[in-house]
N, C-alpha and C positions, 0 to 999 in steps of 0.2 A: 624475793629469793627465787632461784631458777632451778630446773634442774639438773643437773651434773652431766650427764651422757651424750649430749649433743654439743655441750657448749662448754670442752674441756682448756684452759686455758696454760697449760703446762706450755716448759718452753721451746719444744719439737716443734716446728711449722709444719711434718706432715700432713697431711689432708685426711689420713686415714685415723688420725686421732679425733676427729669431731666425731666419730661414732663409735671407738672401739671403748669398750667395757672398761673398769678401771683393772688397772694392770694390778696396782698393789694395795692390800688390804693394812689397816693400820696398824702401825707397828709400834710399839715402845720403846721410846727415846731418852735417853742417859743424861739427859740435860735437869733433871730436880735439884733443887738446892739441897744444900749440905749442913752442917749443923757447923754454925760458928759464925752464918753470915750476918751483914752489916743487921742492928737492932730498926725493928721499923720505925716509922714517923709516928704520929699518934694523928690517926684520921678520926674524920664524925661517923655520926652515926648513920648509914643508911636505910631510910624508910622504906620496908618493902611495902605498908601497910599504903601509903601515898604513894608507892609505884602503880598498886595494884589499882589503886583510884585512876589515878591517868588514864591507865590502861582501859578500866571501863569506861570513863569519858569520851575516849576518842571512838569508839565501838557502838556508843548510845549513838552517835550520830548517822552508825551504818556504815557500810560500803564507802571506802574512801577513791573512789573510781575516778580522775579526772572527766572533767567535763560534765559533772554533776553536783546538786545542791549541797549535798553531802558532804562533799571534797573540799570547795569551797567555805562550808560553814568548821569545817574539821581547822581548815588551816588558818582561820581565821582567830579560830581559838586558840591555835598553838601561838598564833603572835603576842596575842595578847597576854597569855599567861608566861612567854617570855619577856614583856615587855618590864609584867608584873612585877619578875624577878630582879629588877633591875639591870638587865642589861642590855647592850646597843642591839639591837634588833634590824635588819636589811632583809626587803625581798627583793628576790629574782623574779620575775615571770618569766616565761619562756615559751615559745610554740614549739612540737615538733610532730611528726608524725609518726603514727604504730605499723605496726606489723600487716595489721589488716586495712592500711589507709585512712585511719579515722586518725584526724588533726585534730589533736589536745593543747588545752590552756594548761599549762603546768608553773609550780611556782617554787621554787629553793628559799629555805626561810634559813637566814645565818642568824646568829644570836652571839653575844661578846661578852666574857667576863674578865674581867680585868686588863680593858682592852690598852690600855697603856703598858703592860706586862709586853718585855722582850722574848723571850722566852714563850711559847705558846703550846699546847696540845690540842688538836680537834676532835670532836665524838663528833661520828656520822651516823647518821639512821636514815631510812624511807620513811615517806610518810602515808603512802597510799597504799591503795590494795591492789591487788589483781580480779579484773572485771568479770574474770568467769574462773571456776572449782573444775580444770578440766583434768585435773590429778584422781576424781573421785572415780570411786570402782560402778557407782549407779552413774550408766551413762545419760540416763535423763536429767540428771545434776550437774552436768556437765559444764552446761552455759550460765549456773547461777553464779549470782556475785557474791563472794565470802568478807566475813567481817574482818580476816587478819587481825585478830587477837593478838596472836606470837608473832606474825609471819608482818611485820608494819609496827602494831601500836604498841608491842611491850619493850621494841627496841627504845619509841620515842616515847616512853614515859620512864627507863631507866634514865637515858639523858636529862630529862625532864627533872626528874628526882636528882640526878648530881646536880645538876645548878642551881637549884632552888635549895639545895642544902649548901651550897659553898655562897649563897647571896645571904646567908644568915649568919654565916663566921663574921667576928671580928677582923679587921685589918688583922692584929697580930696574927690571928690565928690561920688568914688565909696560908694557900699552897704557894709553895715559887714559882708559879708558870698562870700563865692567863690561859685562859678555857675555851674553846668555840665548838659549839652546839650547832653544826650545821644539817638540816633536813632535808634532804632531796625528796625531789616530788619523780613521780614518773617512772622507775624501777620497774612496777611489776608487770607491762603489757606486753611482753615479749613472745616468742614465738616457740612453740614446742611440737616437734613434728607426730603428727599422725596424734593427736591430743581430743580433736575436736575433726569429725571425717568433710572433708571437703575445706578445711581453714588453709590459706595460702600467706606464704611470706612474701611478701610485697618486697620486702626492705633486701631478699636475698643481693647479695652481695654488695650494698650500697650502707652496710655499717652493720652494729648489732642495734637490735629494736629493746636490750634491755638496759636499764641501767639511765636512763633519756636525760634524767636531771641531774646525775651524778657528771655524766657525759658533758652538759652544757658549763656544769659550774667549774670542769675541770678546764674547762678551754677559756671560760669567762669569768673568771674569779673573783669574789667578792668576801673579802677587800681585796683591791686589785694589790698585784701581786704578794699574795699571800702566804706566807709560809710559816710551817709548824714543822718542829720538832718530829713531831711523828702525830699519828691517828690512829684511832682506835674506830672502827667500824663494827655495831651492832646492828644485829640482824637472826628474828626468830631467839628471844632469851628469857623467854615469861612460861615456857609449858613445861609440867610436871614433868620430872624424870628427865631435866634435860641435861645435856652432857656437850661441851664444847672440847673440841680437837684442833689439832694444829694445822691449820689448810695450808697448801702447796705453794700459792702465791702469797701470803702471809711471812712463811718459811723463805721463801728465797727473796723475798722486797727487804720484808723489815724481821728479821731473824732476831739480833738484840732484844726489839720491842715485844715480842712471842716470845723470848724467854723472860722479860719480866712480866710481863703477864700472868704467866702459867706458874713460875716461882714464887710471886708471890701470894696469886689463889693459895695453893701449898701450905706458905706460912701463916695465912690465917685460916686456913681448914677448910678451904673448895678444893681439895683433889678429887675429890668425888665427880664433880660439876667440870672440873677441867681438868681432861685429861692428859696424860702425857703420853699422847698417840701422835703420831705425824698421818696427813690423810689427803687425797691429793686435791688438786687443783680446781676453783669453781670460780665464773662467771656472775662477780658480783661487784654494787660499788667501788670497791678498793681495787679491784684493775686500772680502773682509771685515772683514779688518787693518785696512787701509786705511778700511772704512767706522767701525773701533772709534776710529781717531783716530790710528793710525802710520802717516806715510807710508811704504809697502813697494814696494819692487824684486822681481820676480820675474824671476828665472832660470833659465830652462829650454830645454831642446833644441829648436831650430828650425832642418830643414833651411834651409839657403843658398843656394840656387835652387829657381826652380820652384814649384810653386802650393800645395803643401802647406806644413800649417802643423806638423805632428808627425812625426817621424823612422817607417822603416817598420818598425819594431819595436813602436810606439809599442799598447798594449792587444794584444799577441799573446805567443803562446811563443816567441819570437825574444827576448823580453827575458830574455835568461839571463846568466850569467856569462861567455859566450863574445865578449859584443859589449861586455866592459867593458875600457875602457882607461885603465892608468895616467897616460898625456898629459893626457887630458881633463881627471881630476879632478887632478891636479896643478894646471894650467891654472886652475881655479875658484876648487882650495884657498888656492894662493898669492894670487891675485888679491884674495879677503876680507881674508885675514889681512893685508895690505898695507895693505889699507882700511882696515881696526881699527887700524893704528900711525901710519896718518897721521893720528887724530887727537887 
């Protein structure tokens, strides 16, 4: 996850929007449900208490930096424990280059639940870190590499947690839509101006350097030509006190999909957690999703007052294990998997 002020993605092509402040602060919107509407599905249960495991597991192995032991033994595990779960399993590898010209091994891991299901929904998440905390207010910390607790592995252990609880349902009891669990590798080495003194963007004007895996699988899709109903994209949804709003490109891609969402948080009691704020526009996976032809929902941590747009953990060593809480992703877990049975 990026940060918002350089890299605004609204639908203006000014030039003067990649740096100007956000115009509008979040507002609340008239879209809550009503009392009368349709009775929900009866979904399972979701474990936050196995969320919160995932979450340390992928963390115990470190820094999920491509081109490192780390990254590779991370995703190796992640195969396996989707493999576990019974379903079709595909990787991508992929090369591309960063911001600062270092050529990464990266690798997109799909995973399938009921892949003969017409009907489909996708969960996306990252799976790696960002190689250096250059959001930290200690500039000596500047270049160290953080564990992405929220900010990576709480996205990919809520996912992790829906599928491993819908490979336990009975036939009868599964959802009407087949499920794909896709992980992009490569999101977070992107480029943040004046971040880190003397760091240069290589990549200026030959693409964006963030998003790398999301980017490859949206042009080389796997399964080839692949399509879903709609996606749900998580990103930062494990830390204490977290609040998710309605982002800009969410709102104008996939609108429908962002009011069932946020409706149904509601009707099983995350209004707290989701709120019914409109908030603008951010440089994340589902740009691209979204431009491949799914409309995507992205979900992710947005303090709830105040002029920032990312929590203050948000690219620093603050994002540990310490500031994960089981509320939160419960709060998310549930709320998808509601999704998925309502329809």
């Amino acid at each position: 996850m990026k940060n918002f002020l350089p890299r605004l993605t609204l639908l203006a092509v000014a030039s003067f929007l990649l740096t100007a402040c956000p115009a509008e602060k979040p507002a609340d919107t008239a879209s809550q449900p009503e009392k009368g509407d349709a009775a929900l599905a009866k979904a399972p249960v979701f474990s936050a208490d196995s969320a919160y495991a995932f979450t340390a597991r992928q963390v115990a192995f470190g820094p999920r930096v491509p081109n490192t032991p780390a990254h590779v033994a991370c995703g190796n595990y992640l195969v396996a424990k989707l493999k576990g779960f019974g379903l079709t399993v595909r990787e991508q590898p992929f090369t591309a280059m960063t911001f600062d010209g270092t050529q990464i091994k990266g690798r997109n891991i799909i995973a399938q639940y009921q892949p003969q299901a017409a009907r489909r929904v996708a969960l996306f998440a990252h799976w790696d870190t960002r190689p250096f905390a250059d959001a930290e207010k200690d500039k000596a910390k500047r270049k160290l590499p953080m564990d992405g607790a929220s900010d990576g592995a709480s996205a990919v252990a809520v996912a992790l947690e829906i599928v491993r609880t819908l490979s336990q349902q009975p036939e009868k009891l599964a959802p009407n839509v087949g499920v794909d669990v896709i992980l992009v590798d490569a999101e977070d080495w992107g480029f943040e101006v004046g971040a880190i003194e003397g760091q240069k963007n290589l990549l200026e004007g030959n693409g964006d350097g963030w998003c790398l895996g999301s980017q490859y699988w949206a042009k080389n899709m796997v399964p080839p030509n692949y399509k879903a109903e709609y996606g749900i994209l998580l990103d930062m949804v494990g830390a204490k006190d977290g609040h998710f709003t309605r982002e800009g490109t969410s709102l104008d891609k996939a609108r429908t999909v962002v009011d069932k969402i946020w409706n149904t948080a509601a009707k099983i009691g995350y209004s707290d957690y989701f709120l019914f704020k409109d908030t603008g526009a951010i440089t994340d996976d589902h740009v691209y999703i979204n431009q491949a032809g799914i409309p995507t929902v992205d979900i992710y941590d947005h303090p709830a007052y105040g002029e920032e747009y990312f929590p203050a953990y948000h690219h620093t060593t603050a994002d540990n294990m310490s500031i994960i809480d089981r509320k939160t992703m419960k709060a998310v877990g549930q709320t998808v998997l509601q999704v998925l049975y309502n329809e």
